[in-house]
C-alpha positions in Angstrom: 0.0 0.0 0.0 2.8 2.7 0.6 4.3 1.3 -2.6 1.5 2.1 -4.2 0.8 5.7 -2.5 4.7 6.3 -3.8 3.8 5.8 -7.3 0.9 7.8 -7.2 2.6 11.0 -5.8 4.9 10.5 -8.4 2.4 10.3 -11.1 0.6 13.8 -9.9 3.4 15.3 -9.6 4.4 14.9 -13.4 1.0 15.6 -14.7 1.0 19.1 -12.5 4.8 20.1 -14.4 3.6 18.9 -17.4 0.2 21.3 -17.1 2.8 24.0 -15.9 5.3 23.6 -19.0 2.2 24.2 -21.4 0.9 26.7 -19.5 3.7 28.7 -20.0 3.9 27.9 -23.4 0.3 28.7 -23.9 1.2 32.1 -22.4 3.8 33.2 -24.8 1.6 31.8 -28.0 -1.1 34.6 -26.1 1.4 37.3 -26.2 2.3 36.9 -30.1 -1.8 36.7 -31.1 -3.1 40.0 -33.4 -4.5 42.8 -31.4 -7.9 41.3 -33.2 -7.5 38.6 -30.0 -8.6 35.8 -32.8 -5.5 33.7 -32.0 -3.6 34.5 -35.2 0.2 35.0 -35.0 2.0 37.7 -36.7 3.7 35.6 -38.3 0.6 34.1 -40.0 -0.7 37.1 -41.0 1.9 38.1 -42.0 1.6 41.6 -40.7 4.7 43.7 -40.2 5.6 47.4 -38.3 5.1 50.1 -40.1 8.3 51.6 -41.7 8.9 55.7 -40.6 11.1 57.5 -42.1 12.1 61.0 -41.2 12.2 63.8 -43.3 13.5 67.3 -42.0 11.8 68.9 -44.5 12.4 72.9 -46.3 9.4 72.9 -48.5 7.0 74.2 -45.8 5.6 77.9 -44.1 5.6 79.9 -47.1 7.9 77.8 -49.7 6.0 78.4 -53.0 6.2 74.2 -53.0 4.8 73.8 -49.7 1.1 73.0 -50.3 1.8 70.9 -52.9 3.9 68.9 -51.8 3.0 68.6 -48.6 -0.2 66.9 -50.2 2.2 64.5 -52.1 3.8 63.0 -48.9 0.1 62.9 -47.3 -0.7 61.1 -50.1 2.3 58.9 -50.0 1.2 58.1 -46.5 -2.3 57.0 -47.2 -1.1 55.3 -49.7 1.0 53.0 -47.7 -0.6 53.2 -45.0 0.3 50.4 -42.2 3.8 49.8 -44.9 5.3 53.3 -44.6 4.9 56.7 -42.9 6.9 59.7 -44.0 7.2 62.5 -41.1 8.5 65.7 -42.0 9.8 67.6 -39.6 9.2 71.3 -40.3 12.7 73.7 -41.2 12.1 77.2 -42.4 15.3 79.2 -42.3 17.6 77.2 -45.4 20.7 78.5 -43.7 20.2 76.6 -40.5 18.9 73.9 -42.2 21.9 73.0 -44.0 23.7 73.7 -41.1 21.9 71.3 -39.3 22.1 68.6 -42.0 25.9 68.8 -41.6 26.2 68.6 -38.4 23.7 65.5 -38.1 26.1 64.3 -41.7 29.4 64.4 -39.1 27.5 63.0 -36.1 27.1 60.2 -37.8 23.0 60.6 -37.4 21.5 61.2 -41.2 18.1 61.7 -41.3 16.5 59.3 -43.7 15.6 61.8 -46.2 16.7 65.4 -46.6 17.5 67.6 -49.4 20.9 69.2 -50.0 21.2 72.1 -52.6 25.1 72.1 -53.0 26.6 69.1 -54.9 30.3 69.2 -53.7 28.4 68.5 -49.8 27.0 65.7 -51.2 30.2 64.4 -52.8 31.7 64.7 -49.0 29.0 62.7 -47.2 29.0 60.3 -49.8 33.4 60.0 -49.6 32.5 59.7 -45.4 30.0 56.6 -46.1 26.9 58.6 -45.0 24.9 58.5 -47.7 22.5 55.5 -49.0 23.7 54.2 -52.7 20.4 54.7 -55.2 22.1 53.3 -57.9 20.4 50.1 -58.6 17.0 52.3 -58.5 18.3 54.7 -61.3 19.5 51.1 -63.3 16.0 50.8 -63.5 14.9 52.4 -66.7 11.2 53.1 -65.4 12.8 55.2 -62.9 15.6 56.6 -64.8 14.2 57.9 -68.1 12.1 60.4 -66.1 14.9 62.6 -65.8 15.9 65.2 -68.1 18.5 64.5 -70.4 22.5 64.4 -68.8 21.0 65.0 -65.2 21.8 61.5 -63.6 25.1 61.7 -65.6 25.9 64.7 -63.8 24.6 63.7 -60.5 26.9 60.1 -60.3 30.2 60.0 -58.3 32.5 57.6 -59.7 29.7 55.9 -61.4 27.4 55.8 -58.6 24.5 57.5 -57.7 24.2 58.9 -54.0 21.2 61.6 -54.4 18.3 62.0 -56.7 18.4 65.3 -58.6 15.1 67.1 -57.9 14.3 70.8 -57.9 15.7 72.5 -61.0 16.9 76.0 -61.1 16.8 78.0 -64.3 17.8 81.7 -63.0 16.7 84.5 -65.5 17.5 88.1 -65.1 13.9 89.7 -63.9 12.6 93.5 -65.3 9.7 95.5 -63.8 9.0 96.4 -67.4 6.4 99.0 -66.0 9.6 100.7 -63.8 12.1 100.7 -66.9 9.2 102.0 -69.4 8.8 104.9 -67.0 12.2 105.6 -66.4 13.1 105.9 -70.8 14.1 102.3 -71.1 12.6 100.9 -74.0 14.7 97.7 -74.6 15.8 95.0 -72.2 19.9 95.6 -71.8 22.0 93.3 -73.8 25.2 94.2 -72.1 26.4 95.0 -68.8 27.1 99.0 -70.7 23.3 99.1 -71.5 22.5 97.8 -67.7 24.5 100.7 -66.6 22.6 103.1 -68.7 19.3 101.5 -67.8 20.1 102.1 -64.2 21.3 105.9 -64.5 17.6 106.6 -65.6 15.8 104.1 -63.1 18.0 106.2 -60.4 16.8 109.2 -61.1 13.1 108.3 -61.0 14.1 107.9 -57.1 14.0 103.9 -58.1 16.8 101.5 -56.8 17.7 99.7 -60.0 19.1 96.8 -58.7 18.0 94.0 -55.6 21.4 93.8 -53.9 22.4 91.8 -50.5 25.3 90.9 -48.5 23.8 89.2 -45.4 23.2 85.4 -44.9 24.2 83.6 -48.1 24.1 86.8 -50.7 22.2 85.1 -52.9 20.9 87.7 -55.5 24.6 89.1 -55.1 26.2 85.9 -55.9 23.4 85.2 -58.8 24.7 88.4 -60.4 28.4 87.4 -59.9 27.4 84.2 -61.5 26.5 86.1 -64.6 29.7 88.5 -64.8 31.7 85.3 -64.2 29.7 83.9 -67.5 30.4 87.3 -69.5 33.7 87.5 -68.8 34.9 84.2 -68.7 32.8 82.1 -71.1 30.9 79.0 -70.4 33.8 76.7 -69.4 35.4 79.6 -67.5 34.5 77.2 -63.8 37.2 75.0 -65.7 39.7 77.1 -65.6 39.5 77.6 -61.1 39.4 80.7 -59.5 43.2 82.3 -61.0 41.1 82.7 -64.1 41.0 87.1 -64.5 37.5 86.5 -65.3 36.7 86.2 -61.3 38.3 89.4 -60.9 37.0 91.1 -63.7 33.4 89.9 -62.9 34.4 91.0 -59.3 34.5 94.9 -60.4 31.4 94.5 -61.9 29.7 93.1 -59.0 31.2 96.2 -57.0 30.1 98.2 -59.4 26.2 97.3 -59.3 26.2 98.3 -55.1 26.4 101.7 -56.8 23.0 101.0 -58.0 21.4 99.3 -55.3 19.6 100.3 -51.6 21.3 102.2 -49.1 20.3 98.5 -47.0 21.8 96.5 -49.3 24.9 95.6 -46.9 23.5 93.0 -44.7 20.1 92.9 -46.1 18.7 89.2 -46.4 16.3 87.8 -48.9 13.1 89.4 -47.0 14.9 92.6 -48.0 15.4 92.1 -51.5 12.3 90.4 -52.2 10.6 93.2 -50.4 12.1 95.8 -52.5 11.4 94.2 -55.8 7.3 92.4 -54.9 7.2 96.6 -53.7 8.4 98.0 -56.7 11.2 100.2 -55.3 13.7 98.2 -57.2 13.3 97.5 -61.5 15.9 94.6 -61.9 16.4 91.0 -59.9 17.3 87.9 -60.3 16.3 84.7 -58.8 15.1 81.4 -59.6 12.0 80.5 -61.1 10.8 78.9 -57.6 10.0 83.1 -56.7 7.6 83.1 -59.4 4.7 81.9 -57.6 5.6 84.7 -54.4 5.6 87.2 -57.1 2.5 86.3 -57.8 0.9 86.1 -54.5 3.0 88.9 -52.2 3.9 91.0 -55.0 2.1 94.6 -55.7 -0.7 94.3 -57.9 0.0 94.4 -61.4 3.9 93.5 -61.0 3.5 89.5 -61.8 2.0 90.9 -65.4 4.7 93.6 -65.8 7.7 90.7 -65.2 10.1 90.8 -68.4 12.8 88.1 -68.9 16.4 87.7 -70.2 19.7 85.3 -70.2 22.9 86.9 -69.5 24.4 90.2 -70.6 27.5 90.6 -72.7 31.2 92.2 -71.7 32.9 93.6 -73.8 30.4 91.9 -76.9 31.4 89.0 -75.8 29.4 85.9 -74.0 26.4 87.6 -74.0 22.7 85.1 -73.7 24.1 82.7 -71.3 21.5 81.0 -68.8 22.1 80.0 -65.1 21.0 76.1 -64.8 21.7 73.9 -62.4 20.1 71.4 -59.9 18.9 73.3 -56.6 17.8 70.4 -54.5 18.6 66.8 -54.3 16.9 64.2 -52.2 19.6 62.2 -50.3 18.9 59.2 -48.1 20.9 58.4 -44.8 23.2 55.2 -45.1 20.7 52.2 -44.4 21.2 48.8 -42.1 17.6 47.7 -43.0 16.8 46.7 -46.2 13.1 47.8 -45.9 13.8 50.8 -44.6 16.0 51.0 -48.5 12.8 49.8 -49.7 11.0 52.3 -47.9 13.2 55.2 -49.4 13.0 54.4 -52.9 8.8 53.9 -52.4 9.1 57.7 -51.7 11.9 59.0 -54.5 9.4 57.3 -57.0 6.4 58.2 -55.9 7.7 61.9 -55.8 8.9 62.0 -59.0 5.4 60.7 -60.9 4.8 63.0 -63.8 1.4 63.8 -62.8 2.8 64.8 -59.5 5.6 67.0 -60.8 3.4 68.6 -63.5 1.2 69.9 -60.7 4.0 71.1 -58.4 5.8 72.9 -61.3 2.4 74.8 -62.3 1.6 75.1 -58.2 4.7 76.7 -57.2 6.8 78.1 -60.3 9.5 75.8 -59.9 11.4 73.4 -61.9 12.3 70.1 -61.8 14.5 67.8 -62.9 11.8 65.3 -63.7 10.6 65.8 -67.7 7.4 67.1 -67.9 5.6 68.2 -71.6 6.4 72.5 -71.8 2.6 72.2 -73.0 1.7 71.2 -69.5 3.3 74.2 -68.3 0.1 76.7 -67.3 2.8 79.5 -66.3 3.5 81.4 -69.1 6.6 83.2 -67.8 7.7 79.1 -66.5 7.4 78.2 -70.5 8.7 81.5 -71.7 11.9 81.0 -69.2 11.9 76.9 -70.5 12.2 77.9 -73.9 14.9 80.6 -73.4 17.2 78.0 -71.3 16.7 76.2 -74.0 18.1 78.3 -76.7 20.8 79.9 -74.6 24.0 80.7 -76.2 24.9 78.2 -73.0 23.9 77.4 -70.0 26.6 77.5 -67.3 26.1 76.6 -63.0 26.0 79.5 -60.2 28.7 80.5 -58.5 27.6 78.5 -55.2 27.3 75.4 -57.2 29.9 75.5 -59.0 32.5 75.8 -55.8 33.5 73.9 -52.7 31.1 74.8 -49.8 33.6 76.6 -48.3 33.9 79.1 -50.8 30.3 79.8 -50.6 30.4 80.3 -46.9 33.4 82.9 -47.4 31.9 84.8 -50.2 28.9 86.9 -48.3 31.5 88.4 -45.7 34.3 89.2 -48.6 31.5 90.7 -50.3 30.7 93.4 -47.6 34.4 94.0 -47.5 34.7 94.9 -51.3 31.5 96.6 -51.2 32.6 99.2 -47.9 36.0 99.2 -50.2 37.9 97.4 -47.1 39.3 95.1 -50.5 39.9 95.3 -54.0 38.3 93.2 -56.6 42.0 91.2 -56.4 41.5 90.7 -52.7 38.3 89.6 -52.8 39.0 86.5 -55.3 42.0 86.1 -53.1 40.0 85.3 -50.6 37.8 82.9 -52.2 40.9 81.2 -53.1 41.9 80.7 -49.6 38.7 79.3 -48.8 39.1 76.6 -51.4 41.9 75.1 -49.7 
């Protein structure tokens, strides 16, 4: 009898660890079920996380491309909705922005998507292993003849791709035709001598002529220089480097034009000299075909109608009818581990560059892109009219910015304010461009 009360201790003890083994297996089968509580695994729905990617994004606040596109990533969300999510995170001053890229760039930290608007940053975060390589999606010919012709060529670094070429900037020379008719100017100048004349007579209408700047990145300034560069040094004069006496020579010109600007001019910002020009108290800007859509919408009324257009001007009749074109934005994606988070990225470069999509932006905001969209579809008549002078440019030749090392960007706005206050001559100044690009 106490044999037998041995063996059956023995027996209900292993049936109570066996209950206890599945019970605990039975608990962890509970914590993999679907939120739906029906019992299915993950694993058998196959159900995964959804996929966010972060996007510290300029195109918001008042960016002509802003509404637009901020409906395109919406749209990209709903699309793939529960697959990915796109957040932007909201940047509206450009300078700090970049800034901020490369300082997350050395931390090591990429976002997964920005934009960069100078190429030789890009070619630096791509030598430090940053950047994600998109050449396999380019080697797709779905994906690759969207772009406009030479583009992707031009984007590749040692034959591979590390951004997406996006925003496109064709950079005519703007007239308030309205300002120059009352003023005795009949005809758009050819030459920098005939701009000079045109802005003796817009001076003395109590006009400024000219939408000069020297603070933050002096960008009308430097889109100027970019055109006396072209005049005096030809279309392959960025070949030659900075020791080229084009840089010098377009350098006195440059000086020249604060004689025909705002008493503000040194250390105004954009804000300034947009405000002078969508005000009419200056006749003669420059800026990208992005500002077309502000012009529109800030600008006086009546100005947007009075806009007249040109290429380049001349020295010395020479070079005259060039055309500032170059990319001013590329998509770039951080460095990835995850293969789905690649997958995630490219969802978002190709849905972004549908021609649908672009077509609407480009008409939305007066931008344009690298994608190739139909000039038909172009509703903005001053967009086509700008198109089709690009087109048939004597050339086409980068901006200053673009064409130089970042460095030399970031030295020119300060060098400038020292020519302009005469601190340096037009030889110092490229001097110290020089020393920057070291």
């Amino acid at each position: 009898m106490k044999k037998s009360s041995k063996k059956l201790i023995a027996l209900i003890s292993t049936v109570v660890l066996s209950v206890g083994m599945f019970a605990g297996c039975g608990s962890s089968a509970t914590e993999e079920t679907d939120s739906s509580n029906d019992g299915t695994t993950k694993e058998e729905t196959g159900k995964t996380e959804e996929i966010a990617l972060t996007f510290p994004c300029i195109w918001v606040g008042s960016d002509s491309k802003a509404e637009v596109f901020g409906k395109m990533v919406t749209d990209f969300n709903t699309e793939y909705e529960g697959k990915y999510q796109v957040n932007i995170e909201e940047q509206t001053d450009y300078d700090a922005y970049e800034d901020k890229i490369r300082t997350l760039i050395s931390t090591g930290t990429a976002p997964d998507i920005f934009t960069v608007k100078s190429f030789a940053d890009i070619q630096l975060f791509a030598e430090a292993g940053n950047l994600m390589d998109l050449s396999t999606f380019f080697e797709d010919s779905a994906i690759g003849d969207r772009f406009i012709t030479g583009v992707l060529d031009d984007t590749a670094i040692d034959g591979k791709m590390y951004a997406m070429p996006y925003e496109n900037a064709i950079i005519p020379i703007m007239y308030n035709n309205k300002l120059m008719e009352a003023a005795g100017v009949t005809e758009l100048p050819g030459s920098f001598d005939e701009l000079w004349d045109a802005c003796d007579k817009l001076k003395g209408t109590g006009v400024f002529p000219l939408s000069e700047m020297t603070g933050d990145n002096a960008w009308t300034s430097m889109l100027w220089y970019s055109y006396a560069v072209a005049a005096c040094g030809g279309a392959d004069v960025y070949d030659k480097g900075l020791e080229d006496p084009a840089f010098v020579e377009a350098a006195e010109i440059l000086r020249k034009m604060f004689d025909y600007t705002s008493s503000d001019a040194i250390g105004a910002d954009a804000t300034v000299v947009n405000g002078h020009f969508f005000n009419e108290r200056s006749a003669v800007y420059t800026n990208g075909t992005w500002i077309l859509g502000r012009i529109k919408s800030e600008g006086v009324a009546g100005l947007y109608d009075s806009l007249a257009l040109s290429g380049g001007l001349s020295n010395d009749g020479e070079n005259g009818g060039a055309y500032l074109n170059a990319v001013q934005a590329y998509i770039c994606a951080g460095k990835q581990e995850d293969p789905a988070k690649e997958e995630a990225v490219q969802a978002f470069m190709k849905f972004i560059t549908e021609k649908d999509k672009i077509v609407e932006l480009t008409n939305s905001s007066g931008s344009l892109f690298a994608v190739s969209v139909d000039s038909t579809e172009i509703t903005n008549t001053l967009q086509a009219e700008i198109v089709k002078q690009s087109a048939d440019a004597a050339f086409t030749i980068r901006n200053f910015n673009a064409a130089m090392p970042t460095a030399v960007g970031n030295a020119f706005p300060s060098a400038l304010e020292e020519l302009v206050l005469d601190e340096i001559t037009p030889q110092e100044f490229v001097e110290t461009l020089q020393k920057a690009a070291e």
